[in-house]
LOBA-631688 format. One record per residue (C-alpha): residue number from 1; x, y, z. Coordinates in nm, 2 decimals. Layout:
// LOBA-631688
DOLO    k       X       Y       Z
DOLO  NUM       X       Y       Z
...
***
This chain:
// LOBA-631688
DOLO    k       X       Y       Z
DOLO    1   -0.53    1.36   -0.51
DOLO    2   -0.34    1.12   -0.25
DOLO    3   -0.21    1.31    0.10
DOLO    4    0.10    1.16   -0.03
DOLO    5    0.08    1.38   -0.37
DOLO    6   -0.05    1.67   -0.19
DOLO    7    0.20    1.68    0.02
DOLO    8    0.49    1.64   -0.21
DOLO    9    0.35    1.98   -0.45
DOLO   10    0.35    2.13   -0.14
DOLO   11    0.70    2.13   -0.03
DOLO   12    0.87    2.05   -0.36
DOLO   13    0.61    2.12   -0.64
DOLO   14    0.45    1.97   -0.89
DOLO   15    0.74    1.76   -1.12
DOLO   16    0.81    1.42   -1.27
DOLO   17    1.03    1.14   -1.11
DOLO   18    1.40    1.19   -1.30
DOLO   19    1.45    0.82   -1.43
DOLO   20    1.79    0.70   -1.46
DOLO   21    1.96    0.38   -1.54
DOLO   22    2.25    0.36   -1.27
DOLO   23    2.44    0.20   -1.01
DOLO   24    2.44    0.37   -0.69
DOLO   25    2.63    0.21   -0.33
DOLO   26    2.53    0.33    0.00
DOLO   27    2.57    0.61    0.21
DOLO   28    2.41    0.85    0.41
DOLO   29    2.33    1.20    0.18
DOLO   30    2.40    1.39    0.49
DOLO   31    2.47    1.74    0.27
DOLO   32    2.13    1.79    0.15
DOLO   33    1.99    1.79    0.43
DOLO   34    1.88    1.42    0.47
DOLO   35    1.96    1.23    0.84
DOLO   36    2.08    0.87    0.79
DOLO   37    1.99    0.55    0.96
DOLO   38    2.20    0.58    1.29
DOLO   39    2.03    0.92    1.34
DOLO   40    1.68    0.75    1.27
DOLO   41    1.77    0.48    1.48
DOLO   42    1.85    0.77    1.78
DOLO   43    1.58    0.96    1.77
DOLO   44    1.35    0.61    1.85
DOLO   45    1.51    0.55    2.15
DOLO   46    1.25    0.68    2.36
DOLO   47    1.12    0.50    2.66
DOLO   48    0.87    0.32    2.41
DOLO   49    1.08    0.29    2.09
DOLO   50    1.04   -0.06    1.97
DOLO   51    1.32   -0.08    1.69
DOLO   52    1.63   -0.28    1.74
DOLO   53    1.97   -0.14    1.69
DOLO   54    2.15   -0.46    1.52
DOLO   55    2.36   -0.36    1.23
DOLO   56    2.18   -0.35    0.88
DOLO   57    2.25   -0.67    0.59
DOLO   58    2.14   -0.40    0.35
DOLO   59    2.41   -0.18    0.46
DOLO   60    2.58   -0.13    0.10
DOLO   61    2.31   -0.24   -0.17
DOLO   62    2.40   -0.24   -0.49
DOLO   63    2.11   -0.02   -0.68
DOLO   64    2.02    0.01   -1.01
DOLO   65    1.67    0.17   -1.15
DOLO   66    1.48    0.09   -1.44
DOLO   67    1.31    0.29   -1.68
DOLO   68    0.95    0.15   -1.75
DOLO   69    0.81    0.12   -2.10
DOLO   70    0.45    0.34   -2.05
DOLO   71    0.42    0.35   -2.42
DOLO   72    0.11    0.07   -2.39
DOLO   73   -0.01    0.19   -2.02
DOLO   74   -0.14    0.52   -2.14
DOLO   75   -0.52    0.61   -2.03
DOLO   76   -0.54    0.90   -2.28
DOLO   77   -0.65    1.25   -2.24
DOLO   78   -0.94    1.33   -1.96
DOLO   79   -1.08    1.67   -2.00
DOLO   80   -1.25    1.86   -1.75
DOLO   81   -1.51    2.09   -1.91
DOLO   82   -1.39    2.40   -1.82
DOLO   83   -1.11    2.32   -1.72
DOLO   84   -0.75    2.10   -1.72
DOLO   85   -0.64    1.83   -1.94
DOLO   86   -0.51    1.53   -1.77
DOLO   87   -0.25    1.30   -1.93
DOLO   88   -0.30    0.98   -1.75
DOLO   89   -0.13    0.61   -1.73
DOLO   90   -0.14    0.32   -1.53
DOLO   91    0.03    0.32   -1.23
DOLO   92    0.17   -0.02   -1.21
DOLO   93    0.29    0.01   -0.83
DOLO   94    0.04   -0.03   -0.57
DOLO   95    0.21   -0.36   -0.49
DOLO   96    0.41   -0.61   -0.61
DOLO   97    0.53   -0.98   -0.58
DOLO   98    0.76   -1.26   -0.73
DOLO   99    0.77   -1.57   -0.67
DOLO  100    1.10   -1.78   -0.64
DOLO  101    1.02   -2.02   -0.82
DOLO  102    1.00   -1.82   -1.12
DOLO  103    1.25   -1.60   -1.31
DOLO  104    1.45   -1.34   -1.15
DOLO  105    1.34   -1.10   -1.39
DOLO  106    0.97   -1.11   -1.34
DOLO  107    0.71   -1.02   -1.10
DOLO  108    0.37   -0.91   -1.03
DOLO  109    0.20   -0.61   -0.99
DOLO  110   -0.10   -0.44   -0.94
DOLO  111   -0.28   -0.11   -0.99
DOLO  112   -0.53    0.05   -0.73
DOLO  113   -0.88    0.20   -0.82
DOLO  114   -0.78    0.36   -1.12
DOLO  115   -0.75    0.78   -1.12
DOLO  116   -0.93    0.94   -0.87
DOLO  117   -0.88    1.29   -0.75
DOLO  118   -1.04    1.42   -0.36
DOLO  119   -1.35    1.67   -0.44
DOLO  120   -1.16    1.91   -0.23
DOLO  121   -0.89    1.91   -0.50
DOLO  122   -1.10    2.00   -0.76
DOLO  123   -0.97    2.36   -0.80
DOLO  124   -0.60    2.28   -0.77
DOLO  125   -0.65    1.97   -1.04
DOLO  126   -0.90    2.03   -1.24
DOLO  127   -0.94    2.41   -1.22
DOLO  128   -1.31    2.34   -1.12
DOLO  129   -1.46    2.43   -0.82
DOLO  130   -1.57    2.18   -0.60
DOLO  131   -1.93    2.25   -0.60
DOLO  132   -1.93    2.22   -1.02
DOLO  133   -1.84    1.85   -0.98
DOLO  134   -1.94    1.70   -0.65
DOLO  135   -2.23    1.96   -0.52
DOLO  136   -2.17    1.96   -0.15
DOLO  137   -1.95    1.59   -0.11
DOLO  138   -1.65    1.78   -0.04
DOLO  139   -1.57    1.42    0.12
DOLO  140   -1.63    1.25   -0.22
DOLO  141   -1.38    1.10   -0.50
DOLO  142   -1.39    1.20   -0.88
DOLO  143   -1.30    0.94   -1.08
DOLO  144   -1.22    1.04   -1.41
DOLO  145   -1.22    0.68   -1.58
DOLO  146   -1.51    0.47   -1.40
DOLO  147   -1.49    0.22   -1.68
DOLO  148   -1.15    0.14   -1.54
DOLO  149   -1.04   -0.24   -1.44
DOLO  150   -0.87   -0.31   -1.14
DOLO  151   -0.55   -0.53   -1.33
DOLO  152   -0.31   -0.77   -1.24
DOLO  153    0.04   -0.67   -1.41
DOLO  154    0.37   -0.93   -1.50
DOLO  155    0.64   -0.72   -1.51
DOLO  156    0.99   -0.83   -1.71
DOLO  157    1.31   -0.61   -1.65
DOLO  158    1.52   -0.61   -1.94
DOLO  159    1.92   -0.57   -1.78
DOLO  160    2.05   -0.62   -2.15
DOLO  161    2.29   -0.25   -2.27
DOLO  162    2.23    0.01   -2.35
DOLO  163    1.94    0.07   -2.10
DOLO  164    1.79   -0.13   -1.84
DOLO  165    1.39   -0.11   -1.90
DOLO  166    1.09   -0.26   -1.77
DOLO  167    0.77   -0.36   -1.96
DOLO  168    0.47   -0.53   -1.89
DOLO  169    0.43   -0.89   -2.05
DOLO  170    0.07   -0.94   -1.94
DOLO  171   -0.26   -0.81   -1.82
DOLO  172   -0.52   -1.02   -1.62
DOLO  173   -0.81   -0.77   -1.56
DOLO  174   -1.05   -0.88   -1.25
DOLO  175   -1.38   -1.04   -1.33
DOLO  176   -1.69   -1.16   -1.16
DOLO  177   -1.81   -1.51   -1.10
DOLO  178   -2.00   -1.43   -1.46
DOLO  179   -1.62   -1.34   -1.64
DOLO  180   -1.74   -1.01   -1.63
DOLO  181   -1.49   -0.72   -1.58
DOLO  182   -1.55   -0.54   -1.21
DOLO  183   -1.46   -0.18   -1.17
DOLO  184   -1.30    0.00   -0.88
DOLO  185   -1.58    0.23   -0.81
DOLO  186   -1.64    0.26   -0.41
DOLO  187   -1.86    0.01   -0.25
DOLO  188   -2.21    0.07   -0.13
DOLO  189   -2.07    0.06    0.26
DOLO  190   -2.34    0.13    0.59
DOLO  191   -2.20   -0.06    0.84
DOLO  192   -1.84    0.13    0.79
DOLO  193   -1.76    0.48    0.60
DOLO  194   -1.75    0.48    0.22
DOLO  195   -1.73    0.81   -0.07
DOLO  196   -1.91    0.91   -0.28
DOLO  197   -1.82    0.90   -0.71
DOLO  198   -1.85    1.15   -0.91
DOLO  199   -1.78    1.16   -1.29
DOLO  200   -1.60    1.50   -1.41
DOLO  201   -1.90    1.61   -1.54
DOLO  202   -2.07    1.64   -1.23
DOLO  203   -2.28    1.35   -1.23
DOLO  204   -2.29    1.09   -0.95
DOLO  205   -2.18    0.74   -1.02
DOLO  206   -2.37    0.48   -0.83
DOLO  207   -2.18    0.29   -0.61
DOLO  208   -2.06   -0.10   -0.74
DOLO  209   -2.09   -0.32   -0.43
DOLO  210   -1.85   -0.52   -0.71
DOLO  211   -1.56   -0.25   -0.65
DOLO  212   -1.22   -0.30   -0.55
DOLO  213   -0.93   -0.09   -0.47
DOLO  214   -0.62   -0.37   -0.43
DOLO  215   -0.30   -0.27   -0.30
DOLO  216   -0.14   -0.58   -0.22
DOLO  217   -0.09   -0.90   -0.40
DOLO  218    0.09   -1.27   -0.40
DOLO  219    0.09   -1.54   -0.64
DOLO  220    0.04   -1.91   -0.56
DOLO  221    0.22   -2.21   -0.67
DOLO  222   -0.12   -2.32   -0.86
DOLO  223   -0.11   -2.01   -1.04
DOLO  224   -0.37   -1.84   -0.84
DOLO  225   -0.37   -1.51   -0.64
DOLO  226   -0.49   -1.32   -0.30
DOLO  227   -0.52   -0.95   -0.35
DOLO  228   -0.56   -0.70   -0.08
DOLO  229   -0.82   -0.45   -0.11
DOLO  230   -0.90   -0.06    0.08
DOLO  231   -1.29   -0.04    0.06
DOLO  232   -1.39   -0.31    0.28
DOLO  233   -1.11   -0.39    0.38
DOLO  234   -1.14   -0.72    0.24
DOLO  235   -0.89   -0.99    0.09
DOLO  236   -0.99   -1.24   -0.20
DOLO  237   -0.86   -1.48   -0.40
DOLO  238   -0.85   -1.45   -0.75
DOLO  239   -0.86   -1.74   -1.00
DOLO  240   -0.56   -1.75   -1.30
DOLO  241   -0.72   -1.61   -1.54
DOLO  242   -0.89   -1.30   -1.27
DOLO  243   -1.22   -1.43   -1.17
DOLO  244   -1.28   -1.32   -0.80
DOLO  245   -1.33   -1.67   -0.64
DOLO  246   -1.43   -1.55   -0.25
DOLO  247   -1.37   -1.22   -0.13
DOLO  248   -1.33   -1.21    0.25
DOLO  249   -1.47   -0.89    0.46
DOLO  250   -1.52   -0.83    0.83
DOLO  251   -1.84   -0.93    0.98
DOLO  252   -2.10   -0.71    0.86
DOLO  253   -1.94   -0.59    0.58
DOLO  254   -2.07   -0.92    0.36
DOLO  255   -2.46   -0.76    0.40
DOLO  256   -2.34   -0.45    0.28
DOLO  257   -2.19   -0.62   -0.04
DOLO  258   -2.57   -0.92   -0.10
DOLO  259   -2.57   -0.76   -0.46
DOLO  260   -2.20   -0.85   -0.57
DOLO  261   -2.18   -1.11   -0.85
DOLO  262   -1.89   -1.29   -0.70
DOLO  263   -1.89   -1.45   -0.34
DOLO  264   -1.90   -1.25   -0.03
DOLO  265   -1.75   -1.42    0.31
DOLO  266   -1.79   -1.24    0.62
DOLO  267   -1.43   -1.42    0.72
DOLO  268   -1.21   -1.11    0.89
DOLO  269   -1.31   -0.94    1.27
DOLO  270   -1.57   -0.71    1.22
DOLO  271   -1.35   -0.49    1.43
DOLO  272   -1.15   -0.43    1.14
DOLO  273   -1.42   -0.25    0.96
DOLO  274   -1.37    0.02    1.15
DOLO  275   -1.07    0.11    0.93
DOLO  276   -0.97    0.47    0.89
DOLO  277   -1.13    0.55    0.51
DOLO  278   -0.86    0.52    0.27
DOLO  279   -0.63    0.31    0.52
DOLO  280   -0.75   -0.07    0.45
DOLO  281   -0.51   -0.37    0.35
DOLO  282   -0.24   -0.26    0.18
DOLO  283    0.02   -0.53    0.27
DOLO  284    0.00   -0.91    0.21
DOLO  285    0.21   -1.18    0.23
DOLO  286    0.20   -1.59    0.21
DOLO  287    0.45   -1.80    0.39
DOLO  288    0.63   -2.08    0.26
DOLO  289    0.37   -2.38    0.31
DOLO  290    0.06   -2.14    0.12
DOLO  291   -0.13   -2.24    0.40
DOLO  292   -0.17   -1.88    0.62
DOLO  293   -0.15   -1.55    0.47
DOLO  294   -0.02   -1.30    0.65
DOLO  295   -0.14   -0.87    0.61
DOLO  296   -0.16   -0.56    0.79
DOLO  297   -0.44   -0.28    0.83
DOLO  298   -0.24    0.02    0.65
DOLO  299   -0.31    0.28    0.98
DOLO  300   -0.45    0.24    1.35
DOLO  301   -0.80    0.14    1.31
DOLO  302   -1.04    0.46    1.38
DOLO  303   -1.18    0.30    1.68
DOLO  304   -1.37    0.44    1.91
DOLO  305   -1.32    0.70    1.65
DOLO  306   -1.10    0.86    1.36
DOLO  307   -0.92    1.10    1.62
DOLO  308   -0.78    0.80    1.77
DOLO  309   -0.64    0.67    1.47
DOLO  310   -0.49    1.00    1.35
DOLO  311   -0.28    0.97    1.72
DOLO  312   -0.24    0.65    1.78
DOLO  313    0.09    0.43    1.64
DOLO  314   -0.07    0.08    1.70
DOLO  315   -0.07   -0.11    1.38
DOLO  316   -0.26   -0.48    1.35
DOLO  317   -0.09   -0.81    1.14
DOLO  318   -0.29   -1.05    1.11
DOLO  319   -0.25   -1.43    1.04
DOLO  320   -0.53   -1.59    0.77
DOLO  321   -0.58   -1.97    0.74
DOLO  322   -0.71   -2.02    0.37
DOLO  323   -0.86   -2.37    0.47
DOLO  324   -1.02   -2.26    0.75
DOLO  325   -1.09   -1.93    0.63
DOLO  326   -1.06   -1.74    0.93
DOLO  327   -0.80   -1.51    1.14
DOLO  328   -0.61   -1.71    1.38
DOLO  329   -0.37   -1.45    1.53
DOLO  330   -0.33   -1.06    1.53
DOLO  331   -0.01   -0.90    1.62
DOLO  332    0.06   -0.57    1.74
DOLO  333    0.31   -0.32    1.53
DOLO  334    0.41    0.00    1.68
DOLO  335    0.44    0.29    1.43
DOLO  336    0.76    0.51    1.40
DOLO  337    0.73    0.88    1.49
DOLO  338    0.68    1.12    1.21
DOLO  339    1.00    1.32    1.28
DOLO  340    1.23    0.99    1.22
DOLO  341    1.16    1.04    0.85
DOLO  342    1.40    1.23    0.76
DOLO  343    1.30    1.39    0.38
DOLO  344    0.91    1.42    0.48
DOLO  345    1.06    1.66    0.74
DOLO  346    1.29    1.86    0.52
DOLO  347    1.02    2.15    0.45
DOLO  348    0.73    1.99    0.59
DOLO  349    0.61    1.88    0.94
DOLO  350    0.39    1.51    0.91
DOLO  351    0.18    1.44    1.15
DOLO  352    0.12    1.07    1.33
DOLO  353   -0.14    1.02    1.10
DOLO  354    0.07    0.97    0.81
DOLO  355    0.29    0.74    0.93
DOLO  356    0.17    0.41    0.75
DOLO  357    0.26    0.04    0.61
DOLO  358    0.24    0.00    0.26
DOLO  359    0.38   -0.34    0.24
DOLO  360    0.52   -0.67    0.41
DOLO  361    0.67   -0.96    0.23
DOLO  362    0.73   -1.31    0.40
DOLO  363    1.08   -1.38    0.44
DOLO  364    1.11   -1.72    0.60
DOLO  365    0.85   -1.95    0.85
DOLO  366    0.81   -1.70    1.15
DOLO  367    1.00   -1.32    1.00
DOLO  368    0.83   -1.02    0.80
DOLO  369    0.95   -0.78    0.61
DOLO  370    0.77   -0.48    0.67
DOLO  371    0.76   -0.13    0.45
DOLO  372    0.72    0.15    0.68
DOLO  373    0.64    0.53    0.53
DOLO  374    0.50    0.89    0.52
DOLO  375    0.59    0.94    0.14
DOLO  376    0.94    1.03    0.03
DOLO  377    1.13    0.84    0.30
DOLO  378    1.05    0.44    0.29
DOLO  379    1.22    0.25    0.58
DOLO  380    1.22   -0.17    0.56
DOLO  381    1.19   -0.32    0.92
DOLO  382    1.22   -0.69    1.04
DOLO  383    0.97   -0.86    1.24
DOLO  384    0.94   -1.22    1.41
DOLO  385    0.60   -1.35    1.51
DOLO  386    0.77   -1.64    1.67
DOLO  387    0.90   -1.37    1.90
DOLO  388    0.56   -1.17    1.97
DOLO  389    0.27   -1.27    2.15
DOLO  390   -0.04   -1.26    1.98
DOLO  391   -0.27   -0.97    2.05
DOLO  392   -0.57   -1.11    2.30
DOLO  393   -0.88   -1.21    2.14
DOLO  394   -1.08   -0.95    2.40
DOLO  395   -0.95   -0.70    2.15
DOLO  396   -1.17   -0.76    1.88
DOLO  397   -1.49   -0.67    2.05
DOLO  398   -1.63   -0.36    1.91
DOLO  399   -1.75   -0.26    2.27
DOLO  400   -1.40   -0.28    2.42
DOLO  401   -1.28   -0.04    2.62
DOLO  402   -1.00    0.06    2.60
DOLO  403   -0.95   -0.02    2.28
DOLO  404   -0.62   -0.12    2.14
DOLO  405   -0.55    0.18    1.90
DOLO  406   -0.59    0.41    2.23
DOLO  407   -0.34    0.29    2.44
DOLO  408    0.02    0.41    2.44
DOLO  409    0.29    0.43    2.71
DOLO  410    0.31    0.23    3.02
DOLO  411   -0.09    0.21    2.94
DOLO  412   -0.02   -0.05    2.65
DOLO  413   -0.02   -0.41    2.82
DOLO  414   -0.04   -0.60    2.49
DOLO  415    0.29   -0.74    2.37
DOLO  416    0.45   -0.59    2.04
DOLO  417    0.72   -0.66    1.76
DOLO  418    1.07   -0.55    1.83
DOLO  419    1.11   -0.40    1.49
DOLO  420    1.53   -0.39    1.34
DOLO  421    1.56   -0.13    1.08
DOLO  422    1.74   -0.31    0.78
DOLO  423    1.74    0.00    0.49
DOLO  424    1.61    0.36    0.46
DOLO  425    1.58    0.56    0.20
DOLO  426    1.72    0.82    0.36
DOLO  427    2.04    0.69    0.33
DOLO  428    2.01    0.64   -0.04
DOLO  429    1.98    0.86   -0.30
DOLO  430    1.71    0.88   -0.63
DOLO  431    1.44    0.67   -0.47
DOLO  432    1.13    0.80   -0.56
DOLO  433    0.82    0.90   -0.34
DOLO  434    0.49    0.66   -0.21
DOLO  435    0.73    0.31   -0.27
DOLO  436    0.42    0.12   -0.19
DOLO  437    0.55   -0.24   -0.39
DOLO  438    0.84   -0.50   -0.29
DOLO  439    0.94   -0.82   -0.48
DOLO  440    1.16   -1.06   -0.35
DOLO  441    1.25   -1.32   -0.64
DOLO  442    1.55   -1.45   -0.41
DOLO  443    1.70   -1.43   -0.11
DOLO  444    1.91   -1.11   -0.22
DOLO  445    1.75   -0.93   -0.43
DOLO  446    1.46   -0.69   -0.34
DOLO  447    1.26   -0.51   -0.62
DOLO  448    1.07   -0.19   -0.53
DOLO  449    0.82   -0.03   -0.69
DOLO  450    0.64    0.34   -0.68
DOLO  451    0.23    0.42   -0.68
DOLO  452    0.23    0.71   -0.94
DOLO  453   -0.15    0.82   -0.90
DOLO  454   -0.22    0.75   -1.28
DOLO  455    0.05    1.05   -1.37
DOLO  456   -0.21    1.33   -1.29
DOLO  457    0.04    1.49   -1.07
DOLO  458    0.33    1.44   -1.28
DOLO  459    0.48    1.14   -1.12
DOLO  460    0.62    0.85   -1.34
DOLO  461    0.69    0.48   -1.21
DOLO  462    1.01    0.44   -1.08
DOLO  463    1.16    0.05   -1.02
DOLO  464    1.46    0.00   -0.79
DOLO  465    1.63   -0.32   -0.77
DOLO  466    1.83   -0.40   -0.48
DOLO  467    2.11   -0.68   -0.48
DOLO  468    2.24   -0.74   -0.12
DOLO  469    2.54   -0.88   -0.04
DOLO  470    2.37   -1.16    0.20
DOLO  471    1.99   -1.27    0.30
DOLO  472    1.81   -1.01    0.50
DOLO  473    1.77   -1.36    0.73
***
């Protein structure tokens, strides 16, 4: 089980996503408790607040969700011995893309490391104790499908009365160099954390230096794509028809990985290996010329250690050159506190650590659009590198001190986006929780997309599309 889902049973139970098909405008929902974006906006202005206070393009959306077609996405039945039944499906919205080139109605999606449940959830899920499944790997992962495929999904939504739906058109599961499929099991990691895998039975899956958990993805002109991945963190690029062509780690990371059956390029900092576990890549973005990708490390890297991440608000984007396969800038990001998301505070109290991004798109040569969360409120900022010094090279040694995730306050002398709020959830209504996917097939139109976790905890996939009355730049 997710934080994200574990925290939503906690303060609102356990309960599916109410679909609808509808046009909704904007305005704060000030009634039921929920703050809007002026309020957000007041409660950064502290002496380090970085967000701008220009007023919002996205100011009066029109909104309309679809119903998705999970008829064809269905997993089946997984039954504990002992104990539950789980009813699980695909859950198409770990992240999504579309090209504008292409038509409006279709984009990209893909799926994470198929269902997995935390051994310390074990009684609440699976109404098994922890020890009956994972032995003494409290810290471990059950994942109830290790046969599963990490997929790329093409999405087509269907505006035509009398409902507006969305099905998938296409599947393009991930293979090897071999056109073998991979799975998603967790990598075989000493030089940065890694969890165990456990089947539901109780036995212990090796691990697949092969694995991948992608939560980001973008589609090239030539038909090709980059993923973003958690384990390593890594990013690769995937051929048309799914064959991993290069998958790109951090320095050290690529000996860790000498038994996959794809290539292995040591091409990101080793710095970033020290990712927080379960807080890798989960943002990507090309700009216009397909020459530089562009992606962010989910959460403050755990370094010296984890208890620094958990505190610290200090976010790295990084700039890729796919010829020269190599990182030529970093950027610096500065979190939101928890208490400016407005629903996650409602009847619960999040902490720093669960401030994350989830996404970015690309919006023109030198601005991002950056996806900003804890789980049920999702706030879109704009960022400009143009405007933002890169983040010194010094930074990226691993004996640096201080490091960059520990420094706050009039102690941080690195230079960092000024972030403008353009939408918030907050001030919408019916948006579902963990929006962890946004399309942009034009200028106007944003497409956003929910991570479900496979169903187990009830959730179903929600898509939101968002026609503005102007460009967001």
């Amino acid at each position: 089980m997710s934080d994200d889902t574990r925290r939503d049973e906690a303060t609102h139970g356990s309960h599916s996503t109410n679909r609808r098909s509808v046009l909704l405008g904007g305005g704060a929902v000030l009634g039921l408790g929920t703050v809007g974006s002026s309020v957000v906006r007041g409660l950064l202005r502290g002496d380090d607040s970085t967000a701008a206070h220009d007023p919002s393009p996205i100011s009066d959306p029109q909104i309309e969700f679809f119903d998705v077609d999970e008829s064809y996405l269905s997993l089946g039945d997984v039954t504990f011995r002992g104990g539950n039944t789980l009813d699980l499906v695909v859950g198409l919205g770990s992240g999504a893309y579309a090209r504008d080139d292409e038509p409006d109605d279709r984009f990209y999606t893909i799926a994470d490391r198929g269902p997995n449940i935390n051994c310390s959830d074990a009684p609440a899920v699976a109404d098994r104790s922890v020890e009956s499944i994972c032995g003494d790997d409290t810290g471990g992962k059950i994942f109830t499908n290790p046969g599963y495929t990490p997929s790329i999904y093409t999405v087509r939504l269907d505006s035509m009365a009398p409902s507006q739906t969305a099905a998938v058109t296409e599947t393009i599961p991930l293979k090897d160099s071999d056109g073998h499929d991979i799975t998603a099991i967790s990598n075989p990691l000493e030089s940065t954390s890694t969890e165990g895998a456990h089947s539901i039975n109780g036995n212990r899956i090796p691990y697949d230096p092969n694995g991948m958990d992608i939560e980001a993805i973008v589609r090239q002109q030539d038909g090709s794509f980059w993923i973003a991945e958690e384990y390593a963190p890594s990013i690769a690029h995937v051929a048309s028809d799914g064959r991993v062509l290069d998958r790109h780690v951090p320095e050290g990371v690529d000996e860790d990985l000498s038994d996959a059956t794809y290539p292995v390029t040591p091409s990101l900092p080793a710095v970033w290996r020290r990712r927080k576990l379960n807080r890798g890549i989960e943002s990507l973005g090309v700009l216009p010329d397909e020459e530089s990708l562009v992606f962010a490390i989910q959460s403050p890297l755990a370094n010296p250690d984890v208890a620094t991440s958990e505190a610290s608000r200090n976010i790295r984007i990084a700039q890729f050159d796919v010829d020269q396969n190599a990182v030529t800038d970093q950027y610096l990001y500065r979190l939101d506190r928890p208490q400016t998301f407005a629903r996650d505070n409602r009847n619960g109290s999040p902490t720093q650590s669960d401030v994350k991004i989830s996404e970015l798109r690309v919006l023109d040569e030198s601005h991002l659009l950056v996806l900003e969360r804890v789980s049920r409120t999702t706030k879109l900022y704009v960022v400009s590198m143009d405007e933002t010094d890169p983040i010194p090279a010094e930074y990226d040694a691993l004996d640096r001190e201080p490091t960059l995730a520990s420094q706050s306050g009039d102690a941080l002398s690195v230079d960092h986006f000024e972030k403008t709020l353009v939408f918030s959830t907050d001030d919408h209504d019916g948006f579902a929780s963990k929006l962890e996917g946004v399309a942009m097939p034009n200028p106007e139109t944003l497409i956003l997309i929910n991570d479900n976790d496979f169903g187990y905890s009830g959730a179903e996939t929600q898509i939101a599309r968002l026609t503005l009355s102007e460009p967001i730049v």
